[in-house]
Phi, psi and omega in degrees: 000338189263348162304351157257354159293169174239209238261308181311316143316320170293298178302009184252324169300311179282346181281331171323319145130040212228132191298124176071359166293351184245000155312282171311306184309302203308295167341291204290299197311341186321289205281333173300306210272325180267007170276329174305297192272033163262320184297326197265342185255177166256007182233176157264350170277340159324287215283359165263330157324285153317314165301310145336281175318314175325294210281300161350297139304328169277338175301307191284344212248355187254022165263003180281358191302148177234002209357079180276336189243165170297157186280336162306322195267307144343275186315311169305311185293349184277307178295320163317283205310315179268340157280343169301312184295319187294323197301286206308348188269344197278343194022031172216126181258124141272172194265160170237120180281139169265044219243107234262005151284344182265331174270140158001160178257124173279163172235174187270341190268139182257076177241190069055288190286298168328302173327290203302321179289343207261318180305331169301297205304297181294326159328320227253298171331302167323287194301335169291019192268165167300138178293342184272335183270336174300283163344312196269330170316274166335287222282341214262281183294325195279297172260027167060047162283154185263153175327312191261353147336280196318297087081279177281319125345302182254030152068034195231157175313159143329307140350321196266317182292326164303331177300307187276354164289327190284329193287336222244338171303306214292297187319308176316292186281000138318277205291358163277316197281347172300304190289297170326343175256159214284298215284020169273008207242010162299000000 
């Protein structure tokens, strides 16, 4: 029965005080919210912390819903916000090295493999970014927000976000286009 409710009705049922609605909501959004803080921390143990917390907060927090936004989209901006907060309490990022004997070779064959390495690369790439821009990246190319979606989520202007995606575009394709040419690999 509760699977038929929909995501706004679950967050309603559950602040009502009604047993497994936040159970449920959490069940469909799950793999979305841990791809989010996988995308947004630099460890996975960050991004299982953070989420934790996340989901934590919005459970307690969910009767602040107002629903101006989708409750997905609410629950995203909660997990971004506590990995942004561990970054900020870890005060130490790790380093990536670039150092271009240590990253992956991309290769030209379009198999399977190729795929998967080229996806590490840009992964490994992704991460050198400033976390707010890394962030405005995610939301925009990776999950499909809309500007002013992202906008409202990471709680900053429209403006700011187009910014930190070209800046955050702009680094990705430096540092891609560093690792593809051979005579950077000397």
């Amino acid at each position: 029965m509760l699977d038929e409710l929909t995501d706004i009705e679950l967050l309603r049922a559950h602040v009502d005080g009604r047993r497994h609605a936040f159970a449920e909501l959490l069940r469909r959004h799950n793999d979305h919210l841990w791809q989010t803080a996988l995308r947004t921390s630099y460890t996975r143990d960050d991004a299982a912390d953070s989420l934790q917390d996340a989901l934590l907060s919005a459970h307690r927090t969910a009767g602040s819903f107002r629903a101006e936004a989708e409750v997905r989209s609410w629950l995203h901006a909660i997990v971004v916000n506590a990995c942004l907060d561990r970054i900020r309490r870890n005060k130490t990022r790790y380093a990536v090295s670039l150092d271009p004997e240590t990253m992956p070779e991309p290769s030209d064959d379009r198999d399977d493999f190729a795929e998967l390495e080229m996806s590490l690369v840009v992964d490994r790439a992704l991460f050198t970014l400033p976390p707010d821009q890394r962030t405005a990246l995610v939301a925009i190319d990776l999950e499909g927000y809309s500007v002013s979606e992202a906008a409202a989520m990471l709680g900053v202007p429209e403006g700011t976000i187009k910014s930190r995606c070209a800046r955050a575009r702009q680094r990705l394709q430096e540092r891609l286009d560093f690792l593809r040419d051979p005579g950077n690999r000397r």
